[in-house]
N, CA and C atoms as an extended XYZ file, in Angstrom:
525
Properties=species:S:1:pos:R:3:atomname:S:1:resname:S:1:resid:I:1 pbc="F F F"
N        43.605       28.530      -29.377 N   UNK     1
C        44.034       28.731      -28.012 CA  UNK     1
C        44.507       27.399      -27.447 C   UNK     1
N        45.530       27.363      -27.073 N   UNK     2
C        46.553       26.016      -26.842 CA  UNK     2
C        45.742       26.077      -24.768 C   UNK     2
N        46.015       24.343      -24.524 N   UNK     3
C        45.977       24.263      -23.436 CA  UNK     3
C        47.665       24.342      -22.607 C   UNK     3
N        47.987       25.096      -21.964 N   UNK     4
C        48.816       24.914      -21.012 CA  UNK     4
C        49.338       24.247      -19.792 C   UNK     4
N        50.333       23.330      -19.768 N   UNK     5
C        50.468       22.426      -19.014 CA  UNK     5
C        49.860       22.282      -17.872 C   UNK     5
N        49.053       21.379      -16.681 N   UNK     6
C        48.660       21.648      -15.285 CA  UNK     6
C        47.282       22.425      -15.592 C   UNK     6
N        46.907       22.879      -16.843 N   UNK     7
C        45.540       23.520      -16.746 CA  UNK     7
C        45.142       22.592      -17.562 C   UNK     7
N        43.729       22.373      -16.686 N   UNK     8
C        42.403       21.765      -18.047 CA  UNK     8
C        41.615       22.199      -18.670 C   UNK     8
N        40.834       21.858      -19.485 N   UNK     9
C        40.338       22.388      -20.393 CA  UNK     9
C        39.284       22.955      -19.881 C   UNK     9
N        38.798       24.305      -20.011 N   UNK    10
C        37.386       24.776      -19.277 CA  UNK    10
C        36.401       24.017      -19.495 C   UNK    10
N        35.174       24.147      -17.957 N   UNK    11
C        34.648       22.988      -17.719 CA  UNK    11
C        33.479       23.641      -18.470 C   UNK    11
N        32.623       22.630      -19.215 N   UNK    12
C        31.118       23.202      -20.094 CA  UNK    12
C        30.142       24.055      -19.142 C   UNK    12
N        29.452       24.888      -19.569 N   UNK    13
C        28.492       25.514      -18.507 CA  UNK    13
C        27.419       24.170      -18.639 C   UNK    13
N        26.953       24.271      -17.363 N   UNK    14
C        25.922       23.465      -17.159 CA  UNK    14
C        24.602       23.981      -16.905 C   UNK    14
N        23.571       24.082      -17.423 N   UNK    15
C        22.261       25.080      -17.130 CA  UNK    15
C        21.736       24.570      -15.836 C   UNK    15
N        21.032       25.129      -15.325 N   UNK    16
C        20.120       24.543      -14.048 CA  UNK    16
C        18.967       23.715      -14.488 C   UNK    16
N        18.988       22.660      -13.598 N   UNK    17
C        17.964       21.698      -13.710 CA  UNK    17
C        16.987       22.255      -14.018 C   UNK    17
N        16.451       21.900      -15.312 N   UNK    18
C        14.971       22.215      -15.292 CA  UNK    18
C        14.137       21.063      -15.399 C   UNK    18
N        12.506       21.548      -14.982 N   UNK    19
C        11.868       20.346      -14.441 CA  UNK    19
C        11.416       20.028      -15.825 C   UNK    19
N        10.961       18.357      -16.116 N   UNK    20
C        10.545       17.690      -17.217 CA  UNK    20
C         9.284       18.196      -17.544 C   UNK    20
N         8.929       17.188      -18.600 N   UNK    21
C         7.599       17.828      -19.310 CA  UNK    21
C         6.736       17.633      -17.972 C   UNK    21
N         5.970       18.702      -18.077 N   UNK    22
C         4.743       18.934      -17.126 CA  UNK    22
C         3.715       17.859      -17.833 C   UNK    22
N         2.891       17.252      -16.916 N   UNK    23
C         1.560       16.131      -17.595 CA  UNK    23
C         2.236       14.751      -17.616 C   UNK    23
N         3.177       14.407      -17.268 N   UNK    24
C         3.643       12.924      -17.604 CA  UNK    24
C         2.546       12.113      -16.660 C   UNK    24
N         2.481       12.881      -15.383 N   UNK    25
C         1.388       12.220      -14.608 CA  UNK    25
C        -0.081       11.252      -15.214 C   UNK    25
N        -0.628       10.396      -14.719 N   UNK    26
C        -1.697       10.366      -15.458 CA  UNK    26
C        -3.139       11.242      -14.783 C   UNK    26
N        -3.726       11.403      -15.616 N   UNK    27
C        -5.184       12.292      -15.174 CA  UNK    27
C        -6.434       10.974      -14.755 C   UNK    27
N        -5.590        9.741      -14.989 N   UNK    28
C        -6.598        8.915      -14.259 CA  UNK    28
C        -6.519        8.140      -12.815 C   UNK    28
N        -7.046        8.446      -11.706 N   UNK    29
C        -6.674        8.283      -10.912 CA  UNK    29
C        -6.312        6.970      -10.360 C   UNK    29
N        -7.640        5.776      -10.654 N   UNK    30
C        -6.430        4.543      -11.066 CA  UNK    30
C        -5.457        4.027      -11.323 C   UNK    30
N        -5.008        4.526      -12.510 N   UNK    31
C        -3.608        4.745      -12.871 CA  UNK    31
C        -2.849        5.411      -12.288 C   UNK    31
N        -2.782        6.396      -11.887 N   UNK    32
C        -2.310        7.230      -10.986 CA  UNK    32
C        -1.965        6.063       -9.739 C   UNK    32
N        -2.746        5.922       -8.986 N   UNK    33
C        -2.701        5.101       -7.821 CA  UNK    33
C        -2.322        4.019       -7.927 C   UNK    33
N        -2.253        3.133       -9.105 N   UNK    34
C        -1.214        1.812       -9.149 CA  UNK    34
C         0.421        2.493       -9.355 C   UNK    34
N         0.312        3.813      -10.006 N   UNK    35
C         1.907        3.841      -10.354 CA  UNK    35
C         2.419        4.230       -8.833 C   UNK    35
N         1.765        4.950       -7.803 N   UNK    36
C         2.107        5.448       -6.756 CA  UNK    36
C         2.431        4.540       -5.581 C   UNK    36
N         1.378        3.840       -5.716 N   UNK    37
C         1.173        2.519       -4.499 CA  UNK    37
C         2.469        1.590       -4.512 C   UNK    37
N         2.783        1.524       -5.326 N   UNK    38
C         4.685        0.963       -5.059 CA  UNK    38
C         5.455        1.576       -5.058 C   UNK    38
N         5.817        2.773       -5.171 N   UNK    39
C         6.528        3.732       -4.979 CA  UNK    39
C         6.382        4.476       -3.525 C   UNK    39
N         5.760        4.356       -3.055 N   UNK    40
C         5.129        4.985       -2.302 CA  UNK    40
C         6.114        4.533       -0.405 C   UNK    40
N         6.278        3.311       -0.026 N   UNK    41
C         7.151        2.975        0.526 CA  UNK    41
C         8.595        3.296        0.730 C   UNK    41
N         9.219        3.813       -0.099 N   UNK    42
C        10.314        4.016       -0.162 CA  UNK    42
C        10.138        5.950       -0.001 C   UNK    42
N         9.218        6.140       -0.234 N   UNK    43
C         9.251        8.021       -0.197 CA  UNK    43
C         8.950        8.056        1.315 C   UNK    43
N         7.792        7.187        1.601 N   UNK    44
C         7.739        7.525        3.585 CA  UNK    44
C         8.839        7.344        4.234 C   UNK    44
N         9.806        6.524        4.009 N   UNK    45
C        10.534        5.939        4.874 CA  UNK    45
C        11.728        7.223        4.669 C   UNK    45
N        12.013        7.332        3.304 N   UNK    46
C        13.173        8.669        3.019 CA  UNK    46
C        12.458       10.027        4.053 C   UNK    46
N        11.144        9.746        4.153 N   UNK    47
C        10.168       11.476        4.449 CA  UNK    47
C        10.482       10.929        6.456 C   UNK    47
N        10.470        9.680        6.611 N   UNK    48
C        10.876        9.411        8.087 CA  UNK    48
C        12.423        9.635        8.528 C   UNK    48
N        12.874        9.295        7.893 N   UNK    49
C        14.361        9.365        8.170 CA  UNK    49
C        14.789       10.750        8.130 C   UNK    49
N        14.065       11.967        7.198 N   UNK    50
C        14.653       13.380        7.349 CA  UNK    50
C        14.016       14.197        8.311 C   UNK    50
N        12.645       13.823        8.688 N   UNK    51
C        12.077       14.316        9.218 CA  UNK    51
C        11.797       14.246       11.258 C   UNK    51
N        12.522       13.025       11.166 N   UNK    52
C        12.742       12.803       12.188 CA  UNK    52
C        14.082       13.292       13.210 C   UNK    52
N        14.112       13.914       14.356 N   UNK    53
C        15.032       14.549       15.088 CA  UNK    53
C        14.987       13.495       16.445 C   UNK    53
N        14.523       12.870       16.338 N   UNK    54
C        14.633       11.940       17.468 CA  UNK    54
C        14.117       10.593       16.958 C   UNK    54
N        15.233        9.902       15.811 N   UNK    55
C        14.311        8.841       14.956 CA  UNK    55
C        14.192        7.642       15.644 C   UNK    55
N        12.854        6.743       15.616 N   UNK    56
C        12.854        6.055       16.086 CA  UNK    56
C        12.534        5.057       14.856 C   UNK    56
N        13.218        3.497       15.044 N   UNK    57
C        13.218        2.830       13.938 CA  UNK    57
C        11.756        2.183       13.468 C   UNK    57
N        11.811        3.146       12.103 N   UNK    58
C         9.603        2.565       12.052 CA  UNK    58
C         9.938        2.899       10.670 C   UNK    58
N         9.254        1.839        9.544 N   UNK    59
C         9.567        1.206        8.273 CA  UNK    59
C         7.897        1.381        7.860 C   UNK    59
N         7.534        2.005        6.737 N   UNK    60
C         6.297        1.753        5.612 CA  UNK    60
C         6.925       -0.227        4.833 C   UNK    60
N         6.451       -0.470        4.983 N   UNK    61
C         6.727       -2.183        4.439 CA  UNK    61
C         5.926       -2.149        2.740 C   UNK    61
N         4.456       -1.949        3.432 N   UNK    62
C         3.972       -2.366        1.870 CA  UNK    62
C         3.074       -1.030        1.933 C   UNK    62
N         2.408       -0.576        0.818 N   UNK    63
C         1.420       -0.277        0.417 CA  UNK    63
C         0.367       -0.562       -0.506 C   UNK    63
N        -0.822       -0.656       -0.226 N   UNK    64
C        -2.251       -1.230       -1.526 CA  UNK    64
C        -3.438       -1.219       -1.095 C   UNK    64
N        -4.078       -1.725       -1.860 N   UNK    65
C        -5.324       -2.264       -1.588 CA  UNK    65
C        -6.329       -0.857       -1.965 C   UNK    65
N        -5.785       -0.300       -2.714 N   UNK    66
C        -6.645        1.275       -2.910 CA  UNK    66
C        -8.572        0.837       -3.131 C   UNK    66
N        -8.759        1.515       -2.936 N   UNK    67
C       -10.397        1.619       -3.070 CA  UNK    67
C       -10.862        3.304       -3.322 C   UNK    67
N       -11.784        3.296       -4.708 N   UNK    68
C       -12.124        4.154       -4.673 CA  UNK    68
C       -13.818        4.928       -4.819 C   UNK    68
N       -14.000        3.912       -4.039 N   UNK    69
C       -15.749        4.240       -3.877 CA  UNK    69
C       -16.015        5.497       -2.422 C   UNK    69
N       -16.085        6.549       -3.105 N   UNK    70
C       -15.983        7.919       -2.203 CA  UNK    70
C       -17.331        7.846       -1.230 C   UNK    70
N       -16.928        7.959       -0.110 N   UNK    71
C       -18.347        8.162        0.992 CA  UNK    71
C       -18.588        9.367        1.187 C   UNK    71
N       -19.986        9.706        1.567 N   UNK    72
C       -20.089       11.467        1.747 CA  UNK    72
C       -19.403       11.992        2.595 C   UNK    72
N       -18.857       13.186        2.126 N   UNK    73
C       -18.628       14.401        2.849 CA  UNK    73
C       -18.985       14.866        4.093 C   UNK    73
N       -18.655       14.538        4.855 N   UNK    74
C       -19.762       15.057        6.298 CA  UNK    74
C       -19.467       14.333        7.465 C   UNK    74
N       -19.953       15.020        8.774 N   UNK    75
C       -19.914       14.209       10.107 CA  UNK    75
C       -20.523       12.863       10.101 C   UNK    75
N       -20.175       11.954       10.408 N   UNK    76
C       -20.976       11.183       10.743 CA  UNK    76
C       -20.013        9.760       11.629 C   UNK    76
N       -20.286        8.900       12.276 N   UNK    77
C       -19.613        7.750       13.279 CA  UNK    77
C       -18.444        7.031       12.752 C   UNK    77
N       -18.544        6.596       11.506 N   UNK    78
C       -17.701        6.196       10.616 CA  UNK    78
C       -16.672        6.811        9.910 C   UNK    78
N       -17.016        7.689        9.312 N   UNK    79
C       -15.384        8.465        9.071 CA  UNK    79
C       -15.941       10.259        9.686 C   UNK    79
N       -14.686       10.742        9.277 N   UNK    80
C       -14.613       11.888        9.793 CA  UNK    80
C       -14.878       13.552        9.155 C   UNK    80
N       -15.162       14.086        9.473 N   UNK    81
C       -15.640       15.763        8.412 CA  UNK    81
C       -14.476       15.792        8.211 C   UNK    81
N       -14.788       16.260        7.010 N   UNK    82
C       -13.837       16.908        6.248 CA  UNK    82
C       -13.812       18.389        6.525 C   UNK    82
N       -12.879       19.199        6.446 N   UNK    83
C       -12.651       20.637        7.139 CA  UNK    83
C       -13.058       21.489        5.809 C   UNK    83
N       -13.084       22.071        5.808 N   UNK    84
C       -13.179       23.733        5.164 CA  UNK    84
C       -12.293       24.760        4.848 C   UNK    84
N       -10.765       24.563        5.148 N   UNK    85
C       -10.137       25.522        5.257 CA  UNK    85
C        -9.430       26.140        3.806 C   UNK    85
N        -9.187       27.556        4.120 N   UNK    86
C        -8.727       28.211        2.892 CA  UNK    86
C        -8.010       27.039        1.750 C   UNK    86
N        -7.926       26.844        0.451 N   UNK    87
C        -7.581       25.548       -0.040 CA  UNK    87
C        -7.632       24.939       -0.097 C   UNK    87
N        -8.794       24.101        0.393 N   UNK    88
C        -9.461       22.528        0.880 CA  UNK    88
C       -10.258       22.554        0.155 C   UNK    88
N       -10.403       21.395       -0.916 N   UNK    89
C       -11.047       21.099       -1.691 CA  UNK    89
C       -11.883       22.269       -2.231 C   UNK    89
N       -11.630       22.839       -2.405 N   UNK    90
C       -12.110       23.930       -3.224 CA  UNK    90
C       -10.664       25.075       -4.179 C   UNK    90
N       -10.135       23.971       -4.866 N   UNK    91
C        -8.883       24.644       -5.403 CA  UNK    91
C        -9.208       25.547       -6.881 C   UNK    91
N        -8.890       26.522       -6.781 N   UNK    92
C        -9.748       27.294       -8.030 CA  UNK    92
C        -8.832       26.797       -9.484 C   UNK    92
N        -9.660       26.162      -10.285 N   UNK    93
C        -9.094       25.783      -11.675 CA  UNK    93
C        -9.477       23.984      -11.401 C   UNK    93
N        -9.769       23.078       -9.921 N   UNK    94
C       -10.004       22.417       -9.931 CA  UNK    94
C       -11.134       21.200       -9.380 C   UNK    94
N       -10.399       20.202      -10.038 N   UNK    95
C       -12.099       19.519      -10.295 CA  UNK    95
C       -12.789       19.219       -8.765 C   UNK    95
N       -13.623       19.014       -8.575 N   UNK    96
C       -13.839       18.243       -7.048 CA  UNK    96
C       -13.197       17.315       -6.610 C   UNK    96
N       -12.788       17.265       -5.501 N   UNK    97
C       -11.705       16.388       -4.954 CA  UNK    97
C       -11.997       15.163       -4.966 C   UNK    97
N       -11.218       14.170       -5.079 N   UNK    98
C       -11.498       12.244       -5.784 CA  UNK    98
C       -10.865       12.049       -4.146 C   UNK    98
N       -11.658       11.094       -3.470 N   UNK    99
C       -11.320        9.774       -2.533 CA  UNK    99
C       -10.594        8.937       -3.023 C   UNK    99
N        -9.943        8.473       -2.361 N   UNK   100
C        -8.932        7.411       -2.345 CA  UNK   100
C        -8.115        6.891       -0.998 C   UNK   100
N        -9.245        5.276       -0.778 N   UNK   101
C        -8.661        4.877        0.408 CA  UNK   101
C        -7.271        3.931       -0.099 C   UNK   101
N        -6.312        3.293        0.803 N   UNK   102
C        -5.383        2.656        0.807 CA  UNK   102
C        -4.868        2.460        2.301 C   UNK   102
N        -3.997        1.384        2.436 N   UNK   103
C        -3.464        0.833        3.912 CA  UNK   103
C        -2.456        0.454        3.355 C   UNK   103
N        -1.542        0.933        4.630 N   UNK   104
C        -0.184        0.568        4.477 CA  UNK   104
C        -0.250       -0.315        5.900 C   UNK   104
N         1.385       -1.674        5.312 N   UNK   105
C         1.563       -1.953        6.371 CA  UNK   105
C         3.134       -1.425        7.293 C   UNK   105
N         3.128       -1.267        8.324 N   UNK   106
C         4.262       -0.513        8.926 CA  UNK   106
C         4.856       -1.652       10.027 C   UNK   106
N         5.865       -0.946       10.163 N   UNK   107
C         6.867       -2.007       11.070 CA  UNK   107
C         7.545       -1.048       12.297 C   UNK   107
N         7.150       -1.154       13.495 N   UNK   108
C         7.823       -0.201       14.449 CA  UNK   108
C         8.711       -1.320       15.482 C   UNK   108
N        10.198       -0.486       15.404 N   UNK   109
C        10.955       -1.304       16.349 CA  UNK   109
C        11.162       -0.783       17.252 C   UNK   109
N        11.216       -1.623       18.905 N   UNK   110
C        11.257       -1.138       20.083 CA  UNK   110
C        12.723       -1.698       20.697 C   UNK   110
N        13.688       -1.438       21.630 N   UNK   111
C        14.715       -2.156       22.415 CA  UNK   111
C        14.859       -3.429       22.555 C   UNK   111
N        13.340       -4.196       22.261 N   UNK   112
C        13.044       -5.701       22.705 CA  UNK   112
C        12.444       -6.065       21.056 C   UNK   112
N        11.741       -5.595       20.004 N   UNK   113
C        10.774       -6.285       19.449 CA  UNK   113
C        10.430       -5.108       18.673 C   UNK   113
N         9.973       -6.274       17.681 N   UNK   114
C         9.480       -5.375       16.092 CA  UNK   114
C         7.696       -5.852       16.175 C   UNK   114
N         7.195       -4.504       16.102 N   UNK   115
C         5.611       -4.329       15.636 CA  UNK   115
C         5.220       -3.944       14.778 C   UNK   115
N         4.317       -5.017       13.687 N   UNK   116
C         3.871       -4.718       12.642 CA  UNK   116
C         2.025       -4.364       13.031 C   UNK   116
N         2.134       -3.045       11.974 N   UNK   117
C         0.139       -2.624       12.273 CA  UNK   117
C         0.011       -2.387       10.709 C   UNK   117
N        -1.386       -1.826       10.729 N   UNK   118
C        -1.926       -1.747        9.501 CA  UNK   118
C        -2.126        0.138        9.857 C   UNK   118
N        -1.812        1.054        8.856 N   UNK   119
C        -2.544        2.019        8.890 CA  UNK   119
C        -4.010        2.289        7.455 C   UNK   119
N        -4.888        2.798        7.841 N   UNK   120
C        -5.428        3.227        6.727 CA  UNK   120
C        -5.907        4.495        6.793 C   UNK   120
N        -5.933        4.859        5.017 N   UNK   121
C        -5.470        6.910        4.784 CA  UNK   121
C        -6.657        6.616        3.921 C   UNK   121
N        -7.152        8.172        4.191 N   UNK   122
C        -8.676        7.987        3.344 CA  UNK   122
C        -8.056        9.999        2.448 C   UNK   122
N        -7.618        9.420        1.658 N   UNK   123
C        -6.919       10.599        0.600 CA  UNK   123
C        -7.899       11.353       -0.269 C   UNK   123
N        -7.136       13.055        0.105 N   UNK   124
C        -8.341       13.585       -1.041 CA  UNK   124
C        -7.582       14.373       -1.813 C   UNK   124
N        -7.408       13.957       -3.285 N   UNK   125
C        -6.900       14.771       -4.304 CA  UNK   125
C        -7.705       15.576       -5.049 C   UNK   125
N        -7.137       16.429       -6.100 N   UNK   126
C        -7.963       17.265       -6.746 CA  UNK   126
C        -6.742       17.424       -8.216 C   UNK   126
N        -7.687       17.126       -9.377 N   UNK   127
C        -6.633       17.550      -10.348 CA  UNK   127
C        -6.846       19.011      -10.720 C   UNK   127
N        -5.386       19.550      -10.778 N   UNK   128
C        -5.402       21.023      -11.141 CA  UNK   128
C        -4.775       20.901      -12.771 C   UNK   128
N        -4.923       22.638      -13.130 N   UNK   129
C        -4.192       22.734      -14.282 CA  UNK   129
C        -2.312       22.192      -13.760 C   UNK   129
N        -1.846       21.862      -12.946 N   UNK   130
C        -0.642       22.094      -12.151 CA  UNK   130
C        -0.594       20.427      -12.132 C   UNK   130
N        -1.920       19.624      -12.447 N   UNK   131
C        -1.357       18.063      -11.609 CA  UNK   131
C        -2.255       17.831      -10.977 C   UNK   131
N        -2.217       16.673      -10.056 N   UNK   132
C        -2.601       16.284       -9.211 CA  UNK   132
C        -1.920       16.900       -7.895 C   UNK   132
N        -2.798       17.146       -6.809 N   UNK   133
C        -2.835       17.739       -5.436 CA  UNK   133
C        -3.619       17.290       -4.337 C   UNK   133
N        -2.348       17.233       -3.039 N   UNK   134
C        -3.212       16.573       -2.038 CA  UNK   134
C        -4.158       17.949       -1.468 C   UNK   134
N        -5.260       17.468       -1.000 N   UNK   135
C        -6.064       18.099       -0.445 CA  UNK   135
C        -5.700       18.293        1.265 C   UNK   135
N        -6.386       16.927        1.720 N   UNK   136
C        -6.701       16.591        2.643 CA  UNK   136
C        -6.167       14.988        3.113 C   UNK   136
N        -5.953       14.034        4.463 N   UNK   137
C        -5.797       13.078        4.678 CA  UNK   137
C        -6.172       12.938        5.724 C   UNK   137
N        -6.653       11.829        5.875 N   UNK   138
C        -6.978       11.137        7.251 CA  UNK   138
C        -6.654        9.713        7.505 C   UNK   138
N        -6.472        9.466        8.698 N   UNK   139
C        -5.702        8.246        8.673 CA  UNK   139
C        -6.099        7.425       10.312 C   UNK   139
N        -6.088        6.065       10.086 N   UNK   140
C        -6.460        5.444       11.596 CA  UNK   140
C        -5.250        4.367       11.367 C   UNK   140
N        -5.165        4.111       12.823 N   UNK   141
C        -4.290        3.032       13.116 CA  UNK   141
C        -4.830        1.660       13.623 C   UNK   141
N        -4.361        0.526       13.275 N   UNK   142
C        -4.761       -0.702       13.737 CA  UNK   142
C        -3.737       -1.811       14.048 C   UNK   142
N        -3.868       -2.008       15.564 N   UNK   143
C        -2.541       -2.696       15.555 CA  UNK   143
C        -2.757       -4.136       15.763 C   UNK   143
N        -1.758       -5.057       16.089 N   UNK   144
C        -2.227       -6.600       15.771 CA  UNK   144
C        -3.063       -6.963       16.910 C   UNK   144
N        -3.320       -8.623       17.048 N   UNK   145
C        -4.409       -8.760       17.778 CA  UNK   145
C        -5.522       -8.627       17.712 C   UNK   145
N        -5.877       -7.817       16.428 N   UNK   146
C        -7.654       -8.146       16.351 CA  UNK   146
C        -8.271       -6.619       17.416 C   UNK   146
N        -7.138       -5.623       17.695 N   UNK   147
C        -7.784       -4.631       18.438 CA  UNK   147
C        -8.179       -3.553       17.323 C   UNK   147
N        -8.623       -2.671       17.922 N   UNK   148
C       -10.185       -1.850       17.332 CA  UNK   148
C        -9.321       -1.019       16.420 C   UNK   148
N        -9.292       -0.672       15.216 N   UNK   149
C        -8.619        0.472       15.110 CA  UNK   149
C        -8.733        2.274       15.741 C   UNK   149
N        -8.074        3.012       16.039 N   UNK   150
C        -7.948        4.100       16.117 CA  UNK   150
C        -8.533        5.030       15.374 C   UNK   150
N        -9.535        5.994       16.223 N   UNK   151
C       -10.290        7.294       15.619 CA  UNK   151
C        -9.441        7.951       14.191 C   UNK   151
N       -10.650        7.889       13.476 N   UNK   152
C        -9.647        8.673       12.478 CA  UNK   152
C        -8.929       10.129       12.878 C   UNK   152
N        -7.709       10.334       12.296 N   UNK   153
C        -7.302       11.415       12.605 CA  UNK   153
C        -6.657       12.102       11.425 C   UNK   153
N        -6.818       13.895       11.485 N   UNK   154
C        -6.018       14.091       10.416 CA  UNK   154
C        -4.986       14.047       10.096 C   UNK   154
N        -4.439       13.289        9.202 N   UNK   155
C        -2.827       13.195        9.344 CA  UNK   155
C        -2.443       14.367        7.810 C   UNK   155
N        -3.162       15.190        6.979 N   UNK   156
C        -2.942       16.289        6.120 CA  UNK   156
C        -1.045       16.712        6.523 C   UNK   156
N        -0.673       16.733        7.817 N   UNK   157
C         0.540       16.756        7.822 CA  UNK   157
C         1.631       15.495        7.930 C   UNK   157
N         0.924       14.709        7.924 N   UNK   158
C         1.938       13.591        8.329 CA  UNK   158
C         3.069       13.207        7.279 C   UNK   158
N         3.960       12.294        7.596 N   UNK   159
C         4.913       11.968        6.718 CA  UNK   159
C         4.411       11.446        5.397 C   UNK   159
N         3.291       10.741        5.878 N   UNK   160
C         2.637        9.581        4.673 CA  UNK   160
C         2.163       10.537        3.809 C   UNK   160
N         1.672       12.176        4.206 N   UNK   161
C         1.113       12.966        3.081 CA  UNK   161
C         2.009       13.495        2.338 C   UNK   161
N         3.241       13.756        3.654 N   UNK   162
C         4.627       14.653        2.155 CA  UNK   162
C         5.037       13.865        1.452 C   UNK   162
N         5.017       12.602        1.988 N   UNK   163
C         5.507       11.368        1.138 CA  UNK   163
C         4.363       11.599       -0.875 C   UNK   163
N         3.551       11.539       -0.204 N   UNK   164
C         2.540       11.349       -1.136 CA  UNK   164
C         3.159       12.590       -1.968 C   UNK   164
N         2.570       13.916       -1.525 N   UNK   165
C         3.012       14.755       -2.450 CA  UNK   165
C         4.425       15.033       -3.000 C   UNK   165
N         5.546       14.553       -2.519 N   UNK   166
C         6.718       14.659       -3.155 CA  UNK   166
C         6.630       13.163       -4.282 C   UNK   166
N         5.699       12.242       -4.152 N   UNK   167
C         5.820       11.561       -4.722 CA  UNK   167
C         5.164       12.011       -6.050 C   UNK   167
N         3.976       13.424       -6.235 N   UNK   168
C         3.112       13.803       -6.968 CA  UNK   168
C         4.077       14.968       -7.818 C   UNK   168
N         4.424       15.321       -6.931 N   UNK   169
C         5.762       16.519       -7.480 CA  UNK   169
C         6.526       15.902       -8.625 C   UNK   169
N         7.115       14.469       -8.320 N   UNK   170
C         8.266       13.563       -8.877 CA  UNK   170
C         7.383       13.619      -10.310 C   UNK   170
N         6.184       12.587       -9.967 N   UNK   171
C         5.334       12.218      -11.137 CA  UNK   171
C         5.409       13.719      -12.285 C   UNK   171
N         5.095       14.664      -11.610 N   UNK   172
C         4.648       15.804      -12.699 CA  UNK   172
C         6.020       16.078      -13.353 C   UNK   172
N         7.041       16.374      -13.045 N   UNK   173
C         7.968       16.756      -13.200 CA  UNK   173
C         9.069       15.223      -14.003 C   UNK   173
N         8.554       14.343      -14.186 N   UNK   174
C         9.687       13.092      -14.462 CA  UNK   174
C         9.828       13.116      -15.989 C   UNK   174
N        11.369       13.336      -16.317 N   UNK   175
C        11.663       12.956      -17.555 CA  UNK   175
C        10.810       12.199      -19.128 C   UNK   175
């Protein structure tokens, strides 16, 4: 079958993306959390920029300092209960949910002046047959000056968590 002038050659079918080997992730959460913790900056800031409808200019700078010595479960002055709700740490097929603190530092710009604070996220994953999964998050703010930080609050929706989990998605799914 000859090509005819002005026509090209039919284009190859292309299959649909399919996702990479499942497990590339690691199952150790250490590891896990050094490969994330630099990566991790650049997914908030993409998760700020789409998510925002009235953006105001505010930058993830760094992330680190993970710690993973888990405190109990429960009310108490210092951190905050953990909730109960349908899917919260109780994911069927998985293990009990792993702590993992970390602080980011952030940069918020105003008309006059750029403010840098510290946030810190007290993260609760759970490995499934599926990966790693966020649970739960909580998060306080601390801004410069030596002032108090901010009540923990749940941030389970915040940018810093989709960040996280699209960053967990990436991991499972990467070439």
């Amino acid at each position: 079958m000859g090509v005819r002038a002005g026509i090209s050659q039919p284009i190859a079918q292309v299959s649909p993306s399919v996702p990479g080997v499942r497990g590339v992730c690691p199952a150790d959460l250490d590891l896990l959390m050094s490969q994330l913790l630099p990566d991790l900056p650049g997914y908030v800031n993409r998760t700020i920029q789409r998510s925002s409808q009235d953006y105001v200019p505010r930058f993830v700078i760094l992330a680190g300092r993970p710690e993973f010595q888990p405190l109990p479960q429960g009310s108490g002055v210092n951190h905050p209960p953990v909730s109960r709700l349908p899917g919260d740490l109780e994911i069927e097929g998985a293990d009990p949910a792993a702590q993992v603190f970390f602080t980011t530092l952030e940069r918020h710009y105003t008309a006059t002046q750029s403010v840098e604070y510290q946030q810190y996220h007290w993260l609760f994953l759970s490995q499934t047959d599926e990966g790693w999964r966020v649970n739960q998050m909580f998060s306080r703010t601390a801004y410069p000056e030596g002032a108090i930080p901010t009540p923990p609050r749940d941030s389970s929706d915040s940018e810093m968590a989709q960040a996280v989990r699209l960053w967990l998605r990436d991991c499972r799914y990467r070439d």
